[in-house]
C-alpha positions as CSV (number, residue, x, y, z in Angstrom):
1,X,15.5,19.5,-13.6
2,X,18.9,20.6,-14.2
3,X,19.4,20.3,-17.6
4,X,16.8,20.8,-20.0
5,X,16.7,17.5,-21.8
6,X,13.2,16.3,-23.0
7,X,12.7,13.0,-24.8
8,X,9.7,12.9,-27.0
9,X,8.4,9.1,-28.4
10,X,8.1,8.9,-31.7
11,X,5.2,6.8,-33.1
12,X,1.5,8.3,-32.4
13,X,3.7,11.4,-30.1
14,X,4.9,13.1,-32.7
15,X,4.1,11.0,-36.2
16,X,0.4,10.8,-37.0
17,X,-0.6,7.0,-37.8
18,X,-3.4,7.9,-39.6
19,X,-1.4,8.5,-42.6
20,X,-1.5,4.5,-42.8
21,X,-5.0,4.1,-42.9
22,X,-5.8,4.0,-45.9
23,X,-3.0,2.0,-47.2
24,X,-4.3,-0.6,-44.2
25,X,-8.2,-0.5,-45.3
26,X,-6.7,-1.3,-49.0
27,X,-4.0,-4.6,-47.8
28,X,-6.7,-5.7,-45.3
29,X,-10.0,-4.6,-46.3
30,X,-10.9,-3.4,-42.7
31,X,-10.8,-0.2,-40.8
32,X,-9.8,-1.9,-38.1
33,X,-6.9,-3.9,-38.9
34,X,-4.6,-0.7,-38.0
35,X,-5.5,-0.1,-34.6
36,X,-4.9,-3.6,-34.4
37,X,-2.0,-4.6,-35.8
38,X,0.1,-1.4,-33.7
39,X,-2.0,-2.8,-30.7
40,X,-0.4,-6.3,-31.0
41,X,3.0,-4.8,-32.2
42,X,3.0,-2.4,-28.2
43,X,1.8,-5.8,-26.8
44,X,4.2,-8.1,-28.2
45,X,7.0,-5.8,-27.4
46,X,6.2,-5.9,-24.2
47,X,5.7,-9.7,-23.3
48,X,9.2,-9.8,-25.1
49,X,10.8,-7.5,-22.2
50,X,8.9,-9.4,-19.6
51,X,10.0,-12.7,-20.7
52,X,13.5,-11.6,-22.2
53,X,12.7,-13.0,-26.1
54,X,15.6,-11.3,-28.1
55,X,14.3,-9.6,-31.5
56,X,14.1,-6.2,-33.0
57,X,11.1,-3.5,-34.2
58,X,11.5,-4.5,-37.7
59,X,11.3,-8.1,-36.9
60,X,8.0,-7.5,-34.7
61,X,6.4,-5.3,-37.3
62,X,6.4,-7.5,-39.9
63,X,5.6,-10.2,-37.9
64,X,2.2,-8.9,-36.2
65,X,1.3,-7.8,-39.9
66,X,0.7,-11.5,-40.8
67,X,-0.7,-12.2,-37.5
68,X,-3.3,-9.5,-38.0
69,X,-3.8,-11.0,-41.6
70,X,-4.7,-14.3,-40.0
71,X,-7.3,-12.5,-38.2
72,X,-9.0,-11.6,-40.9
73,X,-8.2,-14.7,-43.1
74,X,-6.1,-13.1,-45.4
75,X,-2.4,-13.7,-46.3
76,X,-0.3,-10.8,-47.4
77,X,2.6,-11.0,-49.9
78,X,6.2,-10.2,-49.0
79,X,6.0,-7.3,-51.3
80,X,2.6,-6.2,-49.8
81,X,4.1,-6.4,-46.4
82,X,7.0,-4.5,-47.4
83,X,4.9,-2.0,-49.0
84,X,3.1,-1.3,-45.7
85,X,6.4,-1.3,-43.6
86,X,7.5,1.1,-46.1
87,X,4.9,3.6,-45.5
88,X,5.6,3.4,-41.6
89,X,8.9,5.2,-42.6
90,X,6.7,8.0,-44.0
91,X,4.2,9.2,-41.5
92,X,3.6,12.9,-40.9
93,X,3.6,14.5,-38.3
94,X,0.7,16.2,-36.5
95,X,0.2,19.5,-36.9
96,X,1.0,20.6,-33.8
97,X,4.7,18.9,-34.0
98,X,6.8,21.5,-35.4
99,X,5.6,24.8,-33.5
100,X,5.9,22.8,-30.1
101,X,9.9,22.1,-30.8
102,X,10.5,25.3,-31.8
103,X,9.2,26.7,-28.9
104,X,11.2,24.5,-26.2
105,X,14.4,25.0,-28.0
106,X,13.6,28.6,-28.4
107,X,13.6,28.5,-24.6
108,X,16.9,26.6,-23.9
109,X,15.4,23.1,-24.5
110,X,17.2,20.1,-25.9
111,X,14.9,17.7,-27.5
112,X,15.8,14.2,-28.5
113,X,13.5,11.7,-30.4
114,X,13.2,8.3,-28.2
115,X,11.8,5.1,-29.7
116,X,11.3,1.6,-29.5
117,X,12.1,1.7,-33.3
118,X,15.6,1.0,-35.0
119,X,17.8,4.1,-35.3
120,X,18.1,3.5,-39.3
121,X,14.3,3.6,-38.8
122,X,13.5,6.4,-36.7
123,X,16.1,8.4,-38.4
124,X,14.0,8.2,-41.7
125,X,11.0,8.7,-40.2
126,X,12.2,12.1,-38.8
127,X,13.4,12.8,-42.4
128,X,10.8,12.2,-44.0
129,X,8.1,13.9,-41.8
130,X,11.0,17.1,-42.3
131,X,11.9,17.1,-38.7
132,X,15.4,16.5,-39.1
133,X,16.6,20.5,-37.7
134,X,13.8,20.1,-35.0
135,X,15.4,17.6,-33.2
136,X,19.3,17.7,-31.4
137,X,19.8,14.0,-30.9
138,X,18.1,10.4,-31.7
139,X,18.1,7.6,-29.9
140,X,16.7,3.8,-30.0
141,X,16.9,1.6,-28.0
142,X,18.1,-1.6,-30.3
143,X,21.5,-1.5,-28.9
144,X,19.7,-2.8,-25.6
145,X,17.9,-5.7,-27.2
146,X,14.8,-4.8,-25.0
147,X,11.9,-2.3,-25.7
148,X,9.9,0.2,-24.0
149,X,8.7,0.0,-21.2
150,X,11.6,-1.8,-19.3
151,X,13.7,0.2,-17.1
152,X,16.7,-1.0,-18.8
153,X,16.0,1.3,-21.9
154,X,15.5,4.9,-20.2
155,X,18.3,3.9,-17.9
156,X,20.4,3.6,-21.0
157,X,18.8,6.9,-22.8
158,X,20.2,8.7,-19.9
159,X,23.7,7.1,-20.0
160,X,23.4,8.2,-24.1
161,X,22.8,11.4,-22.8
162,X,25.2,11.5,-20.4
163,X,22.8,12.4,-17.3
164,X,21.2,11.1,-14.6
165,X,17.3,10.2,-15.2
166,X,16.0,12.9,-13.1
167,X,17.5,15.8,-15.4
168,X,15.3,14.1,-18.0
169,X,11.6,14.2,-18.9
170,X,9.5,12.1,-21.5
171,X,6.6,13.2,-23.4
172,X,4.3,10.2,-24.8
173,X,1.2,9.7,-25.8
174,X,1.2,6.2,-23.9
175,X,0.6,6.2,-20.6
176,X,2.5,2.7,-20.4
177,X,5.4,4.6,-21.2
178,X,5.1,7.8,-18.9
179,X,4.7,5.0,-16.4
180,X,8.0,3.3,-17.4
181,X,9.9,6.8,-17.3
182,X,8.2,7.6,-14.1
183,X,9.0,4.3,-12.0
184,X,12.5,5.1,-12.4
185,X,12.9,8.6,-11.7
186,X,12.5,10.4,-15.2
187,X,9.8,13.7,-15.5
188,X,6.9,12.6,-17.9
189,X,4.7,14.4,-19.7
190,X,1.2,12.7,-20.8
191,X,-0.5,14.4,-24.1
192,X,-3.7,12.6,-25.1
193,X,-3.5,11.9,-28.4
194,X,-6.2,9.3,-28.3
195,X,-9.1,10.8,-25.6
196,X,-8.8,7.9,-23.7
197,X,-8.6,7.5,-19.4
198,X,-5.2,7.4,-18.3
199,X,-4.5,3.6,-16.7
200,X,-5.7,4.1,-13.1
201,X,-2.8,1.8,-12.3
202,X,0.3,3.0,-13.3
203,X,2.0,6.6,-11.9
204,X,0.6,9.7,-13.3
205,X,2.9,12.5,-14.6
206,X,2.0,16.3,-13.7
207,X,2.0,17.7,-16.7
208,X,-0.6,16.0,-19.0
209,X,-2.9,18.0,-21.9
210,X,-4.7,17.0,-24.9
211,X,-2.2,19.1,-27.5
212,X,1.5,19.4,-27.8
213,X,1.3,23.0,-27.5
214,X,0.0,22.9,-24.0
215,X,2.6,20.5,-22.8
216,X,5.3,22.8,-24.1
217,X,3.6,25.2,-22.3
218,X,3.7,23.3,-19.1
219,X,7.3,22.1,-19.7
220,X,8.4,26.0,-19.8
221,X,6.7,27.1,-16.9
222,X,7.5,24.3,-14.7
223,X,11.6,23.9,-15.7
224,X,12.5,27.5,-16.6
């Protein structure tokens, strides 16, 4: 890789969801309805890229909360609904975040926070978790009306960037999207946030390791 360039996701990479859970048990009344509402939010995104449905994060958000209300027969207000997208704009970030940054652009390393997510959104998020001097760059990919995983939108994070994708790597905590940035010629970097089997289907980056500080790790000794 020529040029150090490493794209990090955003949401469950770097920002800790659990911070939601509890506002989640309280608006739903389940510890479930979390994992299932970001579940249908990844899924819905992704049947909108395959079958080219125009919309935005925002829109999607707030739409798969009242679909996962109507799973559990509930109906949430607007300002309940706002409340929870709110405190999506707030997560932390885990603990192992901060130190990992430092440490790449200690060694030379641009970093650049990448996300499905609008850039008015991921730019608070990175505020608010106090990330803002730990990152060079941000970008989203709303200006291509299309979401990770389609081609389309790491092709365009390179053109941002000013590089071709090979000088870049990803690190993700979702294998769908280490697969995306893999099948067209981007590094990956796979941290398992989650402890679950990487998708026997899709293409495997080399570096992989269950905490950010041993991806940075690998990142150093394999670009430097």
């Amino acid at each position: 890789m020529r040029n150090k360039i490493i794209l990090f996701d955003i949401n469950e990479t770097v920002l800790n969801l659990k911070s939601l859970q509890p506002k989640f048990n309280d608006a739903f009344g389940s510890e479930e309805a979390l994992s299932l509402w970001f579940s249908k939010l990844l899924h819905t995104s992704a049947v909108c890229v395959i079958t080219n449905v125009k919309t935005n994060f925002s829109k999607l958000a707030d739409s798969m909360l009242e679909s996962t209300a109507e799973n559990f027969d509930l109906q949430l207000s607007e300002l309940k609904r706002n409340e929870l997208l709110s405190a999506f704009s707030s997560l932390q970030p885990h603990s192992d975040i901060k130190d990992a940054l430092s440490k790449l652009r200690s060694n030379g390393f641009k970093v650049v926070a990448f996300s499905n997510s609008s850039l008015s959104l991921i730019s608070a998020q990175i505020k608010n978790a106090g990330l803002t001097s730990f990152f060079d760059e941000i970008i989203s990919v709303e200006e291509t009306g299309s979401f990770k995983p389609d081609p389309n939108v790491y092709k365009f994070a390179a053109n941002v960037l000013g590089e071709s994708v090979e000088n870049l790597c990803l690190v993700a905590t979702h294998d769908w999207d280490t697969h995306g940035a893999l099948s067209v010629g981007l590094n990956a970097a796979y941290i398992n946030r989650t402890d679950t089997p990487y998708h026997p289907f899709y293409l495997k980056p080399d570096i992989q390791s269950n905490t950010m500080d041993g991806i940075v790790d690998q990142i150093v000794e394999a670009y430097l």
